[in-house]
C-alpha positions in Angstrom: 38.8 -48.8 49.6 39.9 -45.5 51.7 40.7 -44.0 48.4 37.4 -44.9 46.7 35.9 -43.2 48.9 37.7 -40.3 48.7 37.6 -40.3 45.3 33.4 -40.2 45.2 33.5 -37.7 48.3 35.7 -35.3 46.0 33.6 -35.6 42.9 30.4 -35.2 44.8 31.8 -32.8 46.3 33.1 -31.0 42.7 30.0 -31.5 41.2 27.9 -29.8 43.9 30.6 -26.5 43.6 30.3 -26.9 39.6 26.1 -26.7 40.1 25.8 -24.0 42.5 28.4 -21.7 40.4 26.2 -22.1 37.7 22.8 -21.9 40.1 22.0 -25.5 38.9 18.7 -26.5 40.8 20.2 -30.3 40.5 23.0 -32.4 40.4 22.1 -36.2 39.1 24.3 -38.7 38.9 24.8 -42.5 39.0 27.2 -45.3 38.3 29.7 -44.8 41.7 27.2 -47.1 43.2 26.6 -44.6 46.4 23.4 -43.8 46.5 22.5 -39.9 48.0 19.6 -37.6 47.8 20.9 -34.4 50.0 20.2 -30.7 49.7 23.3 -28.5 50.3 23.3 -24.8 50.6 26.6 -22.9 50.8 27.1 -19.0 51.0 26.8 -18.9 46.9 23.7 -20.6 46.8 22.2 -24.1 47.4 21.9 -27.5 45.0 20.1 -31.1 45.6 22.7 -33.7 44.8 21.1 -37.1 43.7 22.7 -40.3 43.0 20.6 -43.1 41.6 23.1 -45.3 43.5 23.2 -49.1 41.6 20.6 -51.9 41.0 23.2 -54.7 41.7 24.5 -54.1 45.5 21.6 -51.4 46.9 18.7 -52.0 44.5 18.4 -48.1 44.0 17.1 -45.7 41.7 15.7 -42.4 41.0 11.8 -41.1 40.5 10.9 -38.3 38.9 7.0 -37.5 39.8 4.7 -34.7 40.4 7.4 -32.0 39.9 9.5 -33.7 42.4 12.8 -36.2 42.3 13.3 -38.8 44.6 15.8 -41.9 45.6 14.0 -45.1 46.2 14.8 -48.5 47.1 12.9 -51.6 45.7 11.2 -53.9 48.5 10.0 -57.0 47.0 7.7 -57.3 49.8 5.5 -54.4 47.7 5.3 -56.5 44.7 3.1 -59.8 43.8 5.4 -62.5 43.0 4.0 -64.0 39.8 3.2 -68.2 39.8 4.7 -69.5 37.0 4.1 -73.6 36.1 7.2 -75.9 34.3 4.5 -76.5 32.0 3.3 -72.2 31.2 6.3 -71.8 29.9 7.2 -73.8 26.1 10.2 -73.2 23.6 10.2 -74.4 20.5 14.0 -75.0 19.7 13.9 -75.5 15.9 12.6 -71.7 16.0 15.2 -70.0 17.9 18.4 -72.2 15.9 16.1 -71.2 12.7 19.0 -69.4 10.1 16.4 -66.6 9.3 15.8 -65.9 13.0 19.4 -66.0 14.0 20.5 -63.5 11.1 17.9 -60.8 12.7 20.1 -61.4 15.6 23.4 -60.9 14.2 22.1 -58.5 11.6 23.5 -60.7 8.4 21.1 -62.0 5.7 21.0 -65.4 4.1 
């Protein structure tokens, strides 16, 4: 683990030198499941790192809107939980085992 993090500190850390040489206004990552969203100004200039984090562990992602980026969270206390019945939901099985259907799937023809 100590060298995971080490790992992500030194690529954050490479990515935000790489930006600011180049006077990149943004650095945007994902997929090292850390989520971040921090300005950094050095003598050469400044950058705002953003990692959209991961949707599996931290529930994370990034917003762009109005001009502006931003790193959210989802709260499922902001949403309304649909009320599904056993009997709203119906699947007709001879459809979906269908030859015609499944070759769309698989992308052969019959």
């Amino acid at each position: 683990m100590k060298n995971a993090v080490k790992f992500i500190g030194d690529f954050e850390e490479k990515a935000i030198e790489i930006a600011i040489e180049n006077h990149y206004d943004y650095v945007i990552c994902g997929h090292i499941h850390q989520p971040a969203d921090r300005k950094v100004t050095q003598e050469n200039g400044s950058v705002h790192y953003l990692n959209s984090g991961d949707w599996i562990e931290n529930l994370s992602y990034l917003e762009y809107n109005n001009g502006e980026w931003k790193l959210l969270f989802f709260d499922e206390n902001k949403f309304e939980k649909p009320e599904i019945e056993d009997n709203d939901i119906s699947v007709n099985v001879e459809e979906l085992v269908h030859p015609n259907v499944f070759a769309a799937f698989v992308g052969n023809k019959f």
